[in-house]
Structures are given as structure tokens and as C-alpha cells.
N, C-alpha and C positions, 0 to 999 in steps of 0.2 A: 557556395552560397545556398542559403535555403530557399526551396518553393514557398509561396507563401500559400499555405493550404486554407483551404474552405473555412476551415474553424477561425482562423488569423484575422483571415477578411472580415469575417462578422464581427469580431471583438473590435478591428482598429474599426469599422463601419459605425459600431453602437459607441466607443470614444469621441469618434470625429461630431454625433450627433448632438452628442451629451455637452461638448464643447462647444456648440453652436447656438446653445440656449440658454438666454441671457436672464438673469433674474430668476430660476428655479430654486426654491427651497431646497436646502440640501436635507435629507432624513436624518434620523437623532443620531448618536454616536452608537449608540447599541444595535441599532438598525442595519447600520453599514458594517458591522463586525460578523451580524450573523447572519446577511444574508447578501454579500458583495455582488459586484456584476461582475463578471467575468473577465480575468487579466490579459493584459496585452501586452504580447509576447515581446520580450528584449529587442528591440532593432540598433545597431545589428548583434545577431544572436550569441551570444554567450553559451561557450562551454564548458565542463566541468574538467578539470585536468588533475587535482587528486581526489581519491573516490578510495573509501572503505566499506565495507557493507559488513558487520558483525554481526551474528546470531544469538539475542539472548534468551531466548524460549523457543522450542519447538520439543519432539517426542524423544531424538535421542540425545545421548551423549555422548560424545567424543570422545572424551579422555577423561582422568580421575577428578574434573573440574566442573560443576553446574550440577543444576537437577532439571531433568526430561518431564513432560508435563502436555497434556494435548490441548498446545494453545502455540501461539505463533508473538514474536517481536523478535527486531532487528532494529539495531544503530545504524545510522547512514551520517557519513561524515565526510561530507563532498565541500571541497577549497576554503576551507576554516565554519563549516556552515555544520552542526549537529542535529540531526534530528530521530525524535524517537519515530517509529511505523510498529503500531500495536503493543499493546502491555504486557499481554501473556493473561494464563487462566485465572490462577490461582493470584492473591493478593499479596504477599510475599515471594512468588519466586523470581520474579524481574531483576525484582531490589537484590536478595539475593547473589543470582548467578551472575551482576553487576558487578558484586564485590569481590564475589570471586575470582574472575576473571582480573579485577584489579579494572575496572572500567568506571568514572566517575561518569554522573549524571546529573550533577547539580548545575551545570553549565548549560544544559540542554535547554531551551525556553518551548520550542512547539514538537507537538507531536499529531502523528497521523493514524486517524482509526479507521481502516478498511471496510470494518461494517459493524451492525449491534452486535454480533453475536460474543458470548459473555469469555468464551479462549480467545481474545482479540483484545475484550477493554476491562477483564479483572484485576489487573493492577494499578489501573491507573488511579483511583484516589491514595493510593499505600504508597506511589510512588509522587506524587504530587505534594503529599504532606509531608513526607522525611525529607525529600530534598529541599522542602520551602524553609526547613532548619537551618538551611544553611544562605539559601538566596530564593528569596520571596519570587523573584520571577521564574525561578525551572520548571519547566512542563505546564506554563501557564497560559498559553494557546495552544488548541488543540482545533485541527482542521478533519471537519468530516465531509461526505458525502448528502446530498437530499435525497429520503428518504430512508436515514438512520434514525429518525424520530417518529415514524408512520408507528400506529398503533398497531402492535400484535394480540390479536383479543384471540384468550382461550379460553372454554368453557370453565376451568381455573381462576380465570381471571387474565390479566396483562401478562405476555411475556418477553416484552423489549423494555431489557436493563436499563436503557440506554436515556430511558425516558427519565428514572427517579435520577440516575446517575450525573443527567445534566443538572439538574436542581442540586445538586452535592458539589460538584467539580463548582459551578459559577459562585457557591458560595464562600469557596477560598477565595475568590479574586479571580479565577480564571474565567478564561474566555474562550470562546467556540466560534469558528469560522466555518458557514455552510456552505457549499459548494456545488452549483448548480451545472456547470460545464468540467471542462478542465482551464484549471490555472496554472501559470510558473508561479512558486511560494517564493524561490529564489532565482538570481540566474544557473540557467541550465536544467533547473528541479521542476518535474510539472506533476502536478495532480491529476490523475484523469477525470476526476470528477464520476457520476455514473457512466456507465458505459454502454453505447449502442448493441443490443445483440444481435449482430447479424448474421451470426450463424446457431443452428440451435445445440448450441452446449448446454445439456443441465448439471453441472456442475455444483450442485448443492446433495444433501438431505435431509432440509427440511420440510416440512409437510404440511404447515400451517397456512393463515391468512395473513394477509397485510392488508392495510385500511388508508387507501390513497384516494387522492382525488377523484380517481375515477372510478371509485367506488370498494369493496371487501374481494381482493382479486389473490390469486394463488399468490406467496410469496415466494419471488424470485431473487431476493435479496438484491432489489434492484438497485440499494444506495452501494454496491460494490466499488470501490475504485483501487486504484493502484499508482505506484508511482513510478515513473519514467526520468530518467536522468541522462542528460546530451553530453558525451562525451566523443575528444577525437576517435576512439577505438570503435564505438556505435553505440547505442544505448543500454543503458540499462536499467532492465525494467523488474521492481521488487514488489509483489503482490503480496496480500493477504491471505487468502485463502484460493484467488481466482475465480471467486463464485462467478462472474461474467463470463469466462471461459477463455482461458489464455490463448487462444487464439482471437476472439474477439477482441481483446486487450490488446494485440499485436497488431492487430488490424486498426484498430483506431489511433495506437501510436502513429501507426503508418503515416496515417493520412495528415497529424500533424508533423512528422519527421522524415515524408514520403522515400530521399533518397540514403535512410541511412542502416546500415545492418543492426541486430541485435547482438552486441557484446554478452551479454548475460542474461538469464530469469534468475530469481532471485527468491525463495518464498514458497509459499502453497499454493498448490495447483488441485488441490480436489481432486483429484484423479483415481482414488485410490479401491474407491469399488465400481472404476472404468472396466469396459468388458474390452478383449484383446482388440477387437473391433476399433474399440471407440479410442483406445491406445495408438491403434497403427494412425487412427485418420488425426487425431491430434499430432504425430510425432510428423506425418506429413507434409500437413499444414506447416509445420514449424518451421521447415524446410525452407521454405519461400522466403521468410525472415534472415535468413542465415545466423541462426542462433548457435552462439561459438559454445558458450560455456552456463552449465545447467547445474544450481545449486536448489536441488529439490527436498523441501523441508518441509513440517508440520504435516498438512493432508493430501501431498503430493501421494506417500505410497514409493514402499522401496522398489515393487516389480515397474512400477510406470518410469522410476528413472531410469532402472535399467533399461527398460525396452523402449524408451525415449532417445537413448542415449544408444543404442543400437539402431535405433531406424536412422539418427540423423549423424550416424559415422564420426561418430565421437569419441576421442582418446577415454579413458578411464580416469584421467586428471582433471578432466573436463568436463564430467557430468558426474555428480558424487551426491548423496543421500545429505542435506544437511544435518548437523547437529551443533547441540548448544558450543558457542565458540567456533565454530565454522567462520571463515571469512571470505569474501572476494576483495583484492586488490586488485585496480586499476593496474593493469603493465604487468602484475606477476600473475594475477589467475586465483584458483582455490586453495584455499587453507584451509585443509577439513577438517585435521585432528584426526590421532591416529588411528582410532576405529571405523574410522570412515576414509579412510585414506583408499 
């Protein structure tokens, strides 16, 4: 049985509230689409028991199947439930390495974008309007993080995509779900939503400003989120790029999932121009999580899996470089394709 952790309490606290007050206007339908309260969690909790996680974009390639490309997306298709996590850079290779692979996406209705940045959401109108050919609703919710719409002002001009890209995407019909905490989108599936840094990973390189509330502050890519998935084996948890810093990530899972191991990472970890240093104290950290098996793709960096996968005593089957068509199964582990094997 689960703790009910701090995050729990506050969500079922502001339901029980919300249910207590009688006659409140409800806000308009578009209101509550894009800008929700925070979900409360399944009672009692729901776990995920078959789980795929497939690679369609990241840097390499496995076998004579896909094209490598420096951007990141993965299919997650957890107990009849599909969802996309990032599009990829380029605007055709999603769709693409898709077909290749022989993996349809027209059935897919929501997908999750980790952050603005443009190897994360360049596919997504290219694949929102070929698959709408065929069913009007695929990839017609798309769940982000608050502050993926902050102004990036550069002496150029704007530089978050993400801003004209919403006005494009809503005008097929689609829809945007903003996310201010973390939520379950499904049972077992949670959102992180942003993520507390409690420790100081800087896990980016970018160098610009963000234009938030609190005023033109460094950008930290603070709308980062990631997704977490509850299974009996232990979580697993598939990032974007990690801009919050996977251990941060792990840490915050914690506190919602306090007594349960890390089955997998899944994704980019940023890691990749880490100094040996900043290597050993992330591969340390990870420890504590007992993270079994390490599928390190996009801007992870080949020497960080490896010496990730060296500090926390990991088979070789265990912690493997992702690339395009990489899998992890639930019960059987990695599928990396033979380059990567």
C-alpha cells in the first residue's frame, strides 16, 4: 500500500474543498483544458502491468532501420493506453522512422512535450496532420508543462517555437493541457509537471533569458517535466532531455512513490558535456533509487552511460546507449538492436 505523500494530501485537500462550495461558476470549457488543477491520484492506486517504451528519434541507429537525428521521441504503451513523449527535430523523421519500424500512430490521441525546445516538438504538426488523414482525433491532446509558453526574447527577436506553434497545433482542432503540478493523465502514468530543483544540476546549454513572472530571469528550462509510470517491478521513469536534472527527477518521483525502486530511466539525461566529477556524483545519487536498468538516448552521451552503468554495477544488458528502435519491456528488460547491443 502506498504512503500518501505530501503532494496527495494537497490535491485530495484542494478536491475536498472545491466539493464543499456550493454554487461556484464553473470556468469556460477552454479554461479548464488549459489550465487544470492538479489530479488526484487513483485511490486505491493502479498499476501499470504491460509497459513498452519504444525509441523513435534520438542520435543513433541501431540497425539498418530509422534515421538518427539530435532530437528525442519515444512511444509508451502502457495496458492498452498509447502515448506519444516528444516529436523529434526534424519534421518528417518521427513520421518516418514510424513507418519503418512498422509502428502505426494514428491511434495515438495525446502526446507529451518535455519542453520548448525545437529537437523535442519538430514533428509535431507533420505528424498531427498526416495522421488526422486518417482519424481526426490522433495527437489531438497534447499535455505540457507551465512555462513552455514563457517568452524567450532575443536581441533577434523570440526564440520559443513553441509560442507560434501553439496558435498552429489549436487550429487543427487540437488541444493543450497545461500543467502546473504533477498529474496521473492515466492510471499508473503521472506527469511530473515542473520539477523542484533541489539539487543544483545544470543540466542544460542554454544561455538565454526566460520572461516569467518574476520577472527576465536566466533560463532554466524550468517548464521541464518528465514522465513516471507505476509498475509492480518499480517505476519507470522516461525523460526528455532531463533538463531538471535526473536526480532531481528521482527525487521528486520519490516523494510521490516514496517506497518504490526505479525499474528504468528511459531518455535524455543531458549529461553529455558532464565533467567526470559531475558523472561519478550523478551515477551516485542514482544509487539510492536503485535504478536497475539505464536506457540512455538523445543527450545522455555514450561515455556518461557507460560510466553510469559502471558506478551503479550494472550488467551490460542493463545499461545500453539508446537508439532509434531500442525498446524496454516490462518483465524482459532492453531491446537495443544490434549496434547497440
Amino acid at each position: 500500500m502506498h504512503k500518501v505523500s505530501r503532494f496527495r494530501w494537497l490535491h485530495i485537500s484542494a478536491a475536498l474543498l472545491a466539493l464543499s462550495i456550493i454554487g461556484v461558476v464553473q470556468p469556460p470549457a477552454e479554461a479548464q483544458a488549459t489550465s487544470p488543477a492538479p489530479n488526484v491520484r487513483s485511490a486505491p492506486p493502479v498499476q501499470i502491468h504491460a509497459l513498452k517504451v519504444t525509441l523513435l528519434s534520438t542520435m543513433l541507429v541501431g540497425s539498418v532501420t530509422g534515421v538518427g537525428e539530435w532530437g528525442f521521441s519515444a512511444l509508451i504503451e502502457a495496458d492498452g493506453h498509447r502515448v506519444l513523449l516528444d516529436t523529434g527535430a526534424h519534421p518528417d523523421n518521427v513520421l518516418q522512422n514510424a513507418r519503418d519500424l512498422k509502428i502505426d500512430l494514428s491511434d495515438v490521441k495525446e502526446v507529451i512535450l518535455t519542453h520548448n525546445h525545437s529537437d523535442h516538438v519538430g514533428g509535431l504538426m507533420t505528424l498531427r496532420k498526416e495522421m488526422m488523414k486518417s482519424n481526426p482525433s490522433a495527437l489531438s491532446v497534447v499535455h505540457v508543462a507551465r512555462g513552455i509558453f514563457y517568452s524567450r526574447p532575443t536581441p533577434q527577436g523570440e526564440d520559443n517555437k513553441m509560442i507560434a506553434l501553439k496558435k498552429e497545433y489549436e487550429a487543427t482542432g487540437g488541444r493543450i493541457i497545461e500543467h502546473e503540478a504533477a498529474a496521473e493523465i492515466f492510471p499508473g502514468a503521472w506527469l511530473t509537471g515542473p520539477v523542484p530543483r533541489k539539487y543544483p544540476e545544470r543540466n542544460w546549454s542554454v544561455s538565454g533569458k526566460v520572461q516569467t513572472p518574476a520577472g527576465l530571469v536566466e533560463d532554466t528550462i524550468p517548464e521541464d517535466q518528465s514522465l513516471v509510470l507505476d509498475t509492480p517491478e518499480g517505476l519507470v521513469v522516461v525523460t526528455g532531455c532531463g533538463h531538471a536534472g535526473i536526480v532531481n527527477i528521482l527525487t521528486f518521483a520519490r516523494e510521490e512513490f516514496p517506497n518504490e525502486p526505479v525499474e528504468a530511466v528511459i531518455g535524455g539525461l543531458h549529461l553529455f558535456p558532464a565533467t567526470d566529477e559531475q558523472l561519478n556524483w550523478t551515477a551516485d545519487k542514482m544509487k539510492d533509487f536503485k535504478v536497475a536498468n539505464l536506457m540512455g538516448a538523445h543527450c545522455t552521451g555514450i561515455e556518461a552511460v557507460y560510466r553510469i552503468r559502471e558506478r551503479l554495477g550494472l550488467p551490460r544488458a542493463s545499461a545500453v546507449v539508446g537508439s532509434v528502435g531500442s525498446s524496454f519491456v516490462l518483465g524482459e528488460g532492453i531491446h537495443p538492436g544490434p549496434l547497440a547491443k
